[in-house]
N, CA, C and O atoms as CSV, one atom per row, in Angstrom:
chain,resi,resn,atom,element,x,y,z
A,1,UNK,N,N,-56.962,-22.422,-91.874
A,1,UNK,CA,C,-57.496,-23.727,-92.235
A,1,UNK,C,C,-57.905,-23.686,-93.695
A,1,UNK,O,O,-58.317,-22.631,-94.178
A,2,UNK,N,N,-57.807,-24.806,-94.424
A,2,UNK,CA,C,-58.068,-24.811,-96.091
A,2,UNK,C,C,-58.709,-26.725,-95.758
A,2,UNK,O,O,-58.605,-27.634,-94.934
A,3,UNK,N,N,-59.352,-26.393,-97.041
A,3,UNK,CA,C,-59.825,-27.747,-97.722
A,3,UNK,C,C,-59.323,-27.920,-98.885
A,3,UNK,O,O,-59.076,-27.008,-99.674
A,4,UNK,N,N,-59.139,-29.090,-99.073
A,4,UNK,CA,C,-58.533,-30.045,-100.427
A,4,UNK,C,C,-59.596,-30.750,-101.147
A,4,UNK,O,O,-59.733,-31.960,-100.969
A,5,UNK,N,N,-60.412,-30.057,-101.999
A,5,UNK,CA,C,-61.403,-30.719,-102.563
A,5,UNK,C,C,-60.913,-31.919,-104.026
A,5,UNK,O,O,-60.575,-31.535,-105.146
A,6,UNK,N,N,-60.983,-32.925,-103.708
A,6,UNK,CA,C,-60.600,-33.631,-105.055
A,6,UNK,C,C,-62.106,-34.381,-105.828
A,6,UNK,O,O,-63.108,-34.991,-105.454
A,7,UNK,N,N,-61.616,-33.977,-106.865
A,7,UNK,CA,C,-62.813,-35.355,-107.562
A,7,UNK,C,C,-62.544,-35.814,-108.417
A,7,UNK,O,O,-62.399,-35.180,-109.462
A,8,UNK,N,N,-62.323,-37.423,-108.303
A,8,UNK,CA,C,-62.169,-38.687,-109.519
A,8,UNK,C,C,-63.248,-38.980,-110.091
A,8,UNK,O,O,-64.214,-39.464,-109.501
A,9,UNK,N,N,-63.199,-38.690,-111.442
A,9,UNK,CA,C,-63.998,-39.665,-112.348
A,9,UNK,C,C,-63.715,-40.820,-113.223
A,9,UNK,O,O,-62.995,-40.850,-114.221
A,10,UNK,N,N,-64.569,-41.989,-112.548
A,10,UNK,CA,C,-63.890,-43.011,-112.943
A,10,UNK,C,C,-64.485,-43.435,-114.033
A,10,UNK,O,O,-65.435,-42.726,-114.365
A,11,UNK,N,N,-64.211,-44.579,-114.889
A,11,UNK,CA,C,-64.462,-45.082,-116.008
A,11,UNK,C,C,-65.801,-45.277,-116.015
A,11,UNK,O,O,-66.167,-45.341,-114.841
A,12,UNK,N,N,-66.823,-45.418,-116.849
A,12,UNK,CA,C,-68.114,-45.265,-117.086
A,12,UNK,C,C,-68.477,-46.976,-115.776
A,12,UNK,O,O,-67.805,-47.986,-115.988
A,13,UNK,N,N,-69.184,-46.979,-114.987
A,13,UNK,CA,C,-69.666,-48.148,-114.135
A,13,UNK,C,C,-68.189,-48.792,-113.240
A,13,UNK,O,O,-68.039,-49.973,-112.927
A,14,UNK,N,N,-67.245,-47.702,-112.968
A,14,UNK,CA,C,-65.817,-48.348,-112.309
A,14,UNK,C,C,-66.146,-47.552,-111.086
A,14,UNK,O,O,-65.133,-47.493,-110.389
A,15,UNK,N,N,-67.293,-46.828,-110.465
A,15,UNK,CA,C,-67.236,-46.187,-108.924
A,15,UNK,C,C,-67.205,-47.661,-108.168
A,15,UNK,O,O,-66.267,-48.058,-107.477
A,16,UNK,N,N,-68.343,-48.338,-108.423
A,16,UNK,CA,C,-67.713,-49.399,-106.914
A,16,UNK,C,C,-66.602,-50.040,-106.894
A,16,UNK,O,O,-66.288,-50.683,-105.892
A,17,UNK,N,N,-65.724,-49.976,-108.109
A,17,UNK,CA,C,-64.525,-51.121,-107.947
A,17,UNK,C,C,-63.743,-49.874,-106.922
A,17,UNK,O,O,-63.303,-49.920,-105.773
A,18,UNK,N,N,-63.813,-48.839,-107.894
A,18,UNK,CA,C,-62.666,-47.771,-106.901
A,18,UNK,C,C,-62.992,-47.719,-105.512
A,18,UNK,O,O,-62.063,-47.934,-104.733
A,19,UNK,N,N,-64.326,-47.433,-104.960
A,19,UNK,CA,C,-64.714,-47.574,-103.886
A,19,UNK,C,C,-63.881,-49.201,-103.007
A,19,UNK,O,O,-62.849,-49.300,-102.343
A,20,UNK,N,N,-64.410,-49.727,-103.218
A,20,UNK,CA,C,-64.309,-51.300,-102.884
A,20,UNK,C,C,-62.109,-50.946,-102.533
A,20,UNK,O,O,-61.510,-50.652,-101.499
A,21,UNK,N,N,-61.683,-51.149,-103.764
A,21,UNK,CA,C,-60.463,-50.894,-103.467
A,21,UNK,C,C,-59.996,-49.928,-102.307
A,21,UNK,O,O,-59.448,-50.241,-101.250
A,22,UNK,N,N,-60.263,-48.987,-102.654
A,22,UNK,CA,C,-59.960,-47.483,-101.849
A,22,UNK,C,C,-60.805,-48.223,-100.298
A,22,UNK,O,O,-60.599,-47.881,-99.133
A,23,UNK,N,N,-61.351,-48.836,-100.582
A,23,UNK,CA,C,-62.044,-49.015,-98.779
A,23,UNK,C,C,-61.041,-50.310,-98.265
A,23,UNK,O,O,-61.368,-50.641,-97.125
A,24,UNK,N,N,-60.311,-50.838,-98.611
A,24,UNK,CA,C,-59.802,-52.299,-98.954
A,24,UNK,C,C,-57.649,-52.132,-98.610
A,24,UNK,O,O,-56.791,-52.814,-98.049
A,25,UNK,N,N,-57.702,-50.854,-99.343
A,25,UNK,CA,C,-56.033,-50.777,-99.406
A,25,UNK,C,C,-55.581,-48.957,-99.275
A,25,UNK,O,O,-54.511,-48.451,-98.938
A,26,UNK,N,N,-56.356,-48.575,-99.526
A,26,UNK,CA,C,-56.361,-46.997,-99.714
A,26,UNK,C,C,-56.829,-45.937,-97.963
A,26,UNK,O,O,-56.427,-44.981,-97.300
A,27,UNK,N,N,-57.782,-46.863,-97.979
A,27,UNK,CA,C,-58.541,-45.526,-96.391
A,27,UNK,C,C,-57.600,-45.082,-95.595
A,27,UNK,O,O,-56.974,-44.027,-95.507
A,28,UNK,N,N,-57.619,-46.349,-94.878
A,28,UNK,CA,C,-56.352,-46.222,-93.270
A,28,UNK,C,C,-55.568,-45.575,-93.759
A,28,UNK,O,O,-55.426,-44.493,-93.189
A,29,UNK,N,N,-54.421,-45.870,-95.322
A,29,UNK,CA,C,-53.236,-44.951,-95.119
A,29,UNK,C,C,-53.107,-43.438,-95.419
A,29,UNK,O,O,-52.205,-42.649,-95.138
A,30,UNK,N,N,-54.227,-43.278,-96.043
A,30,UNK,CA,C,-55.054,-42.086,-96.066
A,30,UNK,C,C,-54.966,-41.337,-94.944
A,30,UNK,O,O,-54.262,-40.337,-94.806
A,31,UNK,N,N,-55.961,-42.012,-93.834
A,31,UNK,CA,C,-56.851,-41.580,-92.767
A,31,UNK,C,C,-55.360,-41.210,-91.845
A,31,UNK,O,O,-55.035,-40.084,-91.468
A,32,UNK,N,N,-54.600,-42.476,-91.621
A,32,UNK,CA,C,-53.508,-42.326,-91.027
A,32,UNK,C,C,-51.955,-41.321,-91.416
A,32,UNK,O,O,-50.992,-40.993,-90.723
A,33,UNK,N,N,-52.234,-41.138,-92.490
A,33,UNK,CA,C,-51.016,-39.787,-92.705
A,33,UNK,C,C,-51.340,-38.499,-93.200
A,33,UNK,O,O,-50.558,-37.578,-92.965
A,34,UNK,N,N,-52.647,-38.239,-94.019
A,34,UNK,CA,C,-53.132,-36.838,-94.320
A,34,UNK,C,C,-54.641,-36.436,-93.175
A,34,UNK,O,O,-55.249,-35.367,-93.223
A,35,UNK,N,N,-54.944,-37.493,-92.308
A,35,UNK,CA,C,-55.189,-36.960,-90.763
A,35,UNK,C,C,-57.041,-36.287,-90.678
A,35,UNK,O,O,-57.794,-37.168,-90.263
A,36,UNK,N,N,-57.505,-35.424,-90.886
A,36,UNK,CA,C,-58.456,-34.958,-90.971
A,36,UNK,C,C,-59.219,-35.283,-92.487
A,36,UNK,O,O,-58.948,-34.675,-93.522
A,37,UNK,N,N,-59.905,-36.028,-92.404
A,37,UNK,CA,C,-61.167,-36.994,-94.087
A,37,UNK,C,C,-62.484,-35.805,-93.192
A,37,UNK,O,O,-63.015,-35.866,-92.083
A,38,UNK,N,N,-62.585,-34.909,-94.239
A,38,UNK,CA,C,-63.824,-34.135,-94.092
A,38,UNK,C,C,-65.091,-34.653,-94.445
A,38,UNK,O,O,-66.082,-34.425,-93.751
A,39,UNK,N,N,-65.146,-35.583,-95.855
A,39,UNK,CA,C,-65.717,-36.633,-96.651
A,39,UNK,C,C,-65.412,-37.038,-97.012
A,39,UNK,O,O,-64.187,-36.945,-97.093
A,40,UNK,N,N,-66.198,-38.155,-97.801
A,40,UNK,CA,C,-65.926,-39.321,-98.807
A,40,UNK,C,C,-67.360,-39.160,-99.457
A,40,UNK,O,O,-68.370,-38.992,-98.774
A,41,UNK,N,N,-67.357,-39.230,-100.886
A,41,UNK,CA,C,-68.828,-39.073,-101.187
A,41,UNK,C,C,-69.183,-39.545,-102.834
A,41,UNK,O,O,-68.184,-39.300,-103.510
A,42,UNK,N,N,-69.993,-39.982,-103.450
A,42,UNK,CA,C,-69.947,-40.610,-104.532
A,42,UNK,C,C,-71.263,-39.640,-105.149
A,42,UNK,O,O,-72.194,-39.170,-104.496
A,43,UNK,N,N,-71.009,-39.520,-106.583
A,43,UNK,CA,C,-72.392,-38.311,-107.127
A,43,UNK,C,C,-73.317,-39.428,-107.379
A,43,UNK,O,O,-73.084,-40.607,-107.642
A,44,UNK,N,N,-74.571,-38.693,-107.219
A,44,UNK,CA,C,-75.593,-39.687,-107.683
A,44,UNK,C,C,-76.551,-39.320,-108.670
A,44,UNK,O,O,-77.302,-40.088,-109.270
A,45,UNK,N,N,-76.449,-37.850,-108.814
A,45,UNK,CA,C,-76.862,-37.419,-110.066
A,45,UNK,C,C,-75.779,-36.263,-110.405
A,45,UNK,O,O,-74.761,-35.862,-109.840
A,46,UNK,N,N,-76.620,-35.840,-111.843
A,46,UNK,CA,C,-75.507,-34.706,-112.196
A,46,UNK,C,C,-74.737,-35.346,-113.024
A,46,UNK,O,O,-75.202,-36.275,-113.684
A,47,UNK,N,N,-73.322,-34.935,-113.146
A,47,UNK,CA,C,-72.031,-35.599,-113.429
A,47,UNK,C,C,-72.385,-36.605,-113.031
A,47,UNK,O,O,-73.337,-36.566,-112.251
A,48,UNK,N,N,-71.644,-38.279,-113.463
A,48,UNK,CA,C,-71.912,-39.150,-112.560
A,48,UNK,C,C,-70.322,-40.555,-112.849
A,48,UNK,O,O,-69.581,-40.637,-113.828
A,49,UNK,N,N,-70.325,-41.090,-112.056
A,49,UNK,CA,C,-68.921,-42.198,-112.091
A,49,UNK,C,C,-67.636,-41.009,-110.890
A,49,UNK,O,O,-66.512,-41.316,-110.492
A,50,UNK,N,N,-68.283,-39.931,-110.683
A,50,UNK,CA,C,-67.059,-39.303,-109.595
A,50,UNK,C,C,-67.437,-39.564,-108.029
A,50,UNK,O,O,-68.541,-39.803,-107.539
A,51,UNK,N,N,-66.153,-39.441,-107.398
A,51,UNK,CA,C,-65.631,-39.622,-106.193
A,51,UNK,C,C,-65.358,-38.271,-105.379
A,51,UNK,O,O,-64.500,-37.498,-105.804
A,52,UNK,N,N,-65.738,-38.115,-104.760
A,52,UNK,CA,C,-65.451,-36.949,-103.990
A,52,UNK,C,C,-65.085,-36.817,-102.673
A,52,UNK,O,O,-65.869,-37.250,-101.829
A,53,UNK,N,N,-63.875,-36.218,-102.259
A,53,UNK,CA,C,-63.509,-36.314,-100.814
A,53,UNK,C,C,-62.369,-34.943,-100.618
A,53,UNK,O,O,-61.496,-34.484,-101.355
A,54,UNK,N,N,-62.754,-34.660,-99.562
A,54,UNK,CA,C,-62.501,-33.769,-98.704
A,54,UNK,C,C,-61.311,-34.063,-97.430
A,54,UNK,O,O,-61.528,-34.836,-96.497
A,55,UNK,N,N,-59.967,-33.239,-97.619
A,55,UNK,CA,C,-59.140,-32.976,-96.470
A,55,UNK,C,C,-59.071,-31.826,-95.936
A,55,UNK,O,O,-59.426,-30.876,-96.634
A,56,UNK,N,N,-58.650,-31.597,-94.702
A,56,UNK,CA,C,-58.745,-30.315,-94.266
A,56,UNK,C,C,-56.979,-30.142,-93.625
A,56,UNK,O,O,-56.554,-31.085,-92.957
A,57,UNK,N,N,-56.316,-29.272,-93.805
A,57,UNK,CA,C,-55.172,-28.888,-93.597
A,57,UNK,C,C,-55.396,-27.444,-92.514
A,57,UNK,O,O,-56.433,-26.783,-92.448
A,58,UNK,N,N,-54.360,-27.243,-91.873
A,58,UNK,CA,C,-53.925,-26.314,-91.073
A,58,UNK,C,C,-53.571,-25.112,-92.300
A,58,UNK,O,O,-54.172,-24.042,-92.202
A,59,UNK,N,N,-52.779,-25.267,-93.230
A,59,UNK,CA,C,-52.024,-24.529,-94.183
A,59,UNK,C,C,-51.929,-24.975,-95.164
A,59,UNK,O,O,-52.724,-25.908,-95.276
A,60,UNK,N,N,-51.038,-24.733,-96.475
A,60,UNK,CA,C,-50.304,-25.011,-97.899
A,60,UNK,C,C,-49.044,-25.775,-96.676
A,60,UNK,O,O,-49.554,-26.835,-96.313
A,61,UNK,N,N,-47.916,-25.624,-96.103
A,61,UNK,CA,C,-47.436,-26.272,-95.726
A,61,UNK,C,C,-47.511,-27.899,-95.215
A,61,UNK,O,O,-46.959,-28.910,-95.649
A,62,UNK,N,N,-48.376,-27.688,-94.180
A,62,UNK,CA,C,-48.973,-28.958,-93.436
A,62,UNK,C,C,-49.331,-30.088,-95.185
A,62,UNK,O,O,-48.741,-31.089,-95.591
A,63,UNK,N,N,-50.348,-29.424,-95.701
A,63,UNK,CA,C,-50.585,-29.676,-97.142
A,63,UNK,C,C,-49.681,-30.902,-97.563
A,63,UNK,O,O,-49.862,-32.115,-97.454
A,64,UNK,N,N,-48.204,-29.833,-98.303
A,64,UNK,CA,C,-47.544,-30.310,-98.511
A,64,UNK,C,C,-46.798,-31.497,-97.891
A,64,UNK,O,O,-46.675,-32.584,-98.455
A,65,UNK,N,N,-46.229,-31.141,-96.483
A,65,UNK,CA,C,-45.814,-32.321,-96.013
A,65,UNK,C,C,-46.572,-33.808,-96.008
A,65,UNK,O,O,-46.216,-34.949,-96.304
A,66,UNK,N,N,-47.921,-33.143,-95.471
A,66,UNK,CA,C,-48.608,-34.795,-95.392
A,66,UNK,C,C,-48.238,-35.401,-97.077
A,66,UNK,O,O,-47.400,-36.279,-97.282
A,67,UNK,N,N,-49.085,-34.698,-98.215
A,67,UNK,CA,C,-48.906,-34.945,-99.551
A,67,UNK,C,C,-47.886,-36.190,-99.620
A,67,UNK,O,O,-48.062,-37.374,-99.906
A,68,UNK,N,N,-46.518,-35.298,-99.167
A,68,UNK,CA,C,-45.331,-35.661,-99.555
A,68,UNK,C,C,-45.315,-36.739,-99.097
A,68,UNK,O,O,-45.153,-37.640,-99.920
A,69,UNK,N,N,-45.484,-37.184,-97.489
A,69,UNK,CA,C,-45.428,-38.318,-96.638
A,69,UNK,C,C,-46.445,-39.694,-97.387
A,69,UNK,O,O,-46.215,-40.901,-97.312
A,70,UNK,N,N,-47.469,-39.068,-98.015
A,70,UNK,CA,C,-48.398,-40.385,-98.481
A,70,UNK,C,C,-47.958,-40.893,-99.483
A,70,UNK,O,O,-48.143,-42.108,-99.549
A,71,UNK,N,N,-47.193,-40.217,-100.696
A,71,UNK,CA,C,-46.644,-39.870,-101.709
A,71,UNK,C,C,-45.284,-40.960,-101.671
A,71,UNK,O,O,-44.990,-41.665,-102.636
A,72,UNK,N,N,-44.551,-40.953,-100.417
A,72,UNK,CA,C,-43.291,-41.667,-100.344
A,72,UNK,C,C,-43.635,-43.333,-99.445
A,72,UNK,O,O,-42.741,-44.158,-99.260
A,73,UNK,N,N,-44.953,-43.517,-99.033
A,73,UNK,CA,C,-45.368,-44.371,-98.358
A,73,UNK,C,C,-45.668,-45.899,-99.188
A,73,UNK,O,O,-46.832,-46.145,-99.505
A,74,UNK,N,N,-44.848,-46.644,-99.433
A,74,UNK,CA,C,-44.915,-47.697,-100.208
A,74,UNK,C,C,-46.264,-48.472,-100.159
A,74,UNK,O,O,-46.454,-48.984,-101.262
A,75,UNK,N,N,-46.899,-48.646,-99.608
A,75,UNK,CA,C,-48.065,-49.571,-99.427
A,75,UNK,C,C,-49.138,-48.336,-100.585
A,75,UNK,O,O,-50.091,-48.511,-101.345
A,76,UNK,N,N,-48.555,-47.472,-100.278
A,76,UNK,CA,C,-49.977,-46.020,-101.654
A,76,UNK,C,C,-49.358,-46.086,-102.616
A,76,UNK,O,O,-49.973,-45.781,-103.638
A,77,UNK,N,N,-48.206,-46.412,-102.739
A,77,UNK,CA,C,-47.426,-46.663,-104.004
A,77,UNK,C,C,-48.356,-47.338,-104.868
A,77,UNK,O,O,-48.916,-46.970,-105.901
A,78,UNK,N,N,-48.418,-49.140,-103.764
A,78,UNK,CA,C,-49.057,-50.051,-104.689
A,78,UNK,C,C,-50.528,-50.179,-104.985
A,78,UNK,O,O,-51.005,-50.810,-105.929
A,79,UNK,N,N,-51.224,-49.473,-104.021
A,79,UNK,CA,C,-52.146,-49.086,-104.166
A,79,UNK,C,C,-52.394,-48.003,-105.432
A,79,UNK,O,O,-53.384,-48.234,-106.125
A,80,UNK,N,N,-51.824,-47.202,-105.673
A,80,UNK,CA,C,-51.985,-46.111,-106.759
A,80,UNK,C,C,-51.911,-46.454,-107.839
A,80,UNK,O,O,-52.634,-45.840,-108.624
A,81,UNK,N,N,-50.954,-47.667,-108.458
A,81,UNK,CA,C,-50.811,-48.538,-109.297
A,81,UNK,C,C,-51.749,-49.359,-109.605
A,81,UNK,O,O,-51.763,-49.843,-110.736
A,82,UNK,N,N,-52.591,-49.641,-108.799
A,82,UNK,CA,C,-54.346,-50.205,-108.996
A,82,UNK,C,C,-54.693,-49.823,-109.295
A,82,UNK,O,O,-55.005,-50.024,-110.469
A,83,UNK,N,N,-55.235,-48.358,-108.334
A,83,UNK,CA,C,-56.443,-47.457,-108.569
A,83,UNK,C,C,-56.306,-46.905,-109.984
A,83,UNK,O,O,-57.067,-47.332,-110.853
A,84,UNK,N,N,-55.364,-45.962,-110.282
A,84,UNK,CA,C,-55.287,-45.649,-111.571
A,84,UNK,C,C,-55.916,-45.650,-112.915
A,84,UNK,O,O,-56.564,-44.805,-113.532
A,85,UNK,N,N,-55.439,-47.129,-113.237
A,85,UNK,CA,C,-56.254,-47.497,-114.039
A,85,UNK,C,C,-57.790,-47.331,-114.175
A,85,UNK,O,O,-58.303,-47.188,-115.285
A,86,UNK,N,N,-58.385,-47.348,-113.239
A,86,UNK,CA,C,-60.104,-47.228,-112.962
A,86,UNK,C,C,-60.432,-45.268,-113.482
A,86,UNK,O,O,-61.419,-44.853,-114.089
A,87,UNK,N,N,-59.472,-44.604,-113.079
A,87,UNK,CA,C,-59.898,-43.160,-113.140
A,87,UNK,C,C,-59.651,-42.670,-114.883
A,87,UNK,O,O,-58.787,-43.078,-115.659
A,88,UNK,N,N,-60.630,-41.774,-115.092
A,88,UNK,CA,C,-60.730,-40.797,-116.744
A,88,UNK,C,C,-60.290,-39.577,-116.287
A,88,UNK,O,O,-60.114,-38.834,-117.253
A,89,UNK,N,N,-59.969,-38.903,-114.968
A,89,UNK,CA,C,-60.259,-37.763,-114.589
A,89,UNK,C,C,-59.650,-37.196,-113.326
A,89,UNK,O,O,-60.634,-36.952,-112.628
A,90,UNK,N,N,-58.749,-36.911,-112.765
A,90,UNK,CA,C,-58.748,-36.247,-111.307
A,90,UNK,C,C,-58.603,-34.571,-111.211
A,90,UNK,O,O,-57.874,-34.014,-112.032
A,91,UNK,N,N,-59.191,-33.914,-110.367
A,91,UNK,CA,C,-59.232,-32.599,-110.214
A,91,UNK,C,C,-59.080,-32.423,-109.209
A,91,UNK,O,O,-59.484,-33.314,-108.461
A,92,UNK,N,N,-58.513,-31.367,-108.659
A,92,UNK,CA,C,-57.595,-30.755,-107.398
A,92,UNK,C,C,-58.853,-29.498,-106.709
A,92,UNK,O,O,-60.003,-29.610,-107.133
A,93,UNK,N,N,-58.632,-28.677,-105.960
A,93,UNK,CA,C,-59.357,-27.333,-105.541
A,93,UNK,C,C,-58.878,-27.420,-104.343
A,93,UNK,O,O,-58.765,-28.430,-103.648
A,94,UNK,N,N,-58.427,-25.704,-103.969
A,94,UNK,CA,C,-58.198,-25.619,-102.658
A,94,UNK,C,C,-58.834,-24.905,-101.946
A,94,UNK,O,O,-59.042,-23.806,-102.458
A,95,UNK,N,N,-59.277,-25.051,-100.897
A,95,UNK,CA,C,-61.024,-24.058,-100.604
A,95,UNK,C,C,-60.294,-23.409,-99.442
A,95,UNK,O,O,-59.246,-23.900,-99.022
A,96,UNK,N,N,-60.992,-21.972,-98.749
A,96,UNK,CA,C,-60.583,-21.408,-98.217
A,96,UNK,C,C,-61.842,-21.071,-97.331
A,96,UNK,O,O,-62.951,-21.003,-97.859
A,97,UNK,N,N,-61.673,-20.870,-96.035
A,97,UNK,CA,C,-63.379,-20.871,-95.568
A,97,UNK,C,C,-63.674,-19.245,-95.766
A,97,UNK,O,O,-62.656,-18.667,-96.148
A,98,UNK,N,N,-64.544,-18.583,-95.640
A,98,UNK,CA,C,-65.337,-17.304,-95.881
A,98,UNK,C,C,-64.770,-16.395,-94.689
A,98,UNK,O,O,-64.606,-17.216,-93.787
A,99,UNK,N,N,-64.421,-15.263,-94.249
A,99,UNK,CA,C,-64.063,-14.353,-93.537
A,99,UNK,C,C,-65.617,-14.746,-92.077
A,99,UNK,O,O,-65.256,-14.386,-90.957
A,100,UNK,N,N,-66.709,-15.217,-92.104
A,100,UNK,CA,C,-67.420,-15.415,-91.382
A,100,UNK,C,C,-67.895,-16.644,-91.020
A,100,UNK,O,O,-68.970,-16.762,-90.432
A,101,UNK,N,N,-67.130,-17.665,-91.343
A,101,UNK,CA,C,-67.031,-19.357,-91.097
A,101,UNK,C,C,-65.998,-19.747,-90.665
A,101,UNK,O,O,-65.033,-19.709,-91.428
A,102,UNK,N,N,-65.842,-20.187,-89.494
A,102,UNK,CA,C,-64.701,-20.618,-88.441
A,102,UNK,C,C,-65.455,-21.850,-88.772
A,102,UNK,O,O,-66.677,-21.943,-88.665
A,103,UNK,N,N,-64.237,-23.301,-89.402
A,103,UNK,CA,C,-64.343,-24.818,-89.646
A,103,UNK,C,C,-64.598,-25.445,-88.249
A,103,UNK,O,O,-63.916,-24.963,-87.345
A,104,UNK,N,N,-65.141,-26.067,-88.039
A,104,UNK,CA,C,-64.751,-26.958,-86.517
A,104,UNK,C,C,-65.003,-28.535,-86.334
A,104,UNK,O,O,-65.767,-29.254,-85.690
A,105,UNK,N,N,-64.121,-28.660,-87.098
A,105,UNK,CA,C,-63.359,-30.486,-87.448
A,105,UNK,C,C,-62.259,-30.537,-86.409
A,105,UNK,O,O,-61.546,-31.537,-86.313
């Protein structure tokens, strides 16, 4: 099991539009082809204007396929073509759980 940690930072005061959108045209096809949403989470201090959310995969394979599947899914197409614009920033991480943490999602 792995996690897909991403975090968007969006344009200085653009978290609720992205939010709003992403809750609007983005979730379901999300929820419905990359399958397991560990989170969704917005900073409130610290860094601030990022998005943070969490997938959980079986493997790098599984990974990939879903990726690929959301990736070729026309409705995220047009959606991505929105969102875009709103982000300064996206970052990737692939987490691996600890030799003494079994995930249970």
């Amino acid at each position: 099991m792995l996690v897909e940690l991403r975090t968007y930072t969006t344009h200085p005061g653009k978290w609720r539009d992205y939010l709003a959108l992403y809750e609007a045209e983005g979730l379901e096809i999300q929820k419905r082809i990359l399958g397991r949403m560990v989170g969704y989470y917005r900073t409130e201090t610290g860094a601030l204007n990022q998005i943070v959310h969490l997938w959980a995969y079986t493997d790098m394979n599984e990974r990939e396929q879903r990726r690929a599947a959301l990736a070729a899914e026309p409705q995220w197409k047009a959606y991505v073509a929105k969102m875009l614009p709103l982000l300064q920033n996206q970052e990737s991480k692939i987490l691996v759980p600890a030799s003494f943490f079994t995930p249970s999602w």
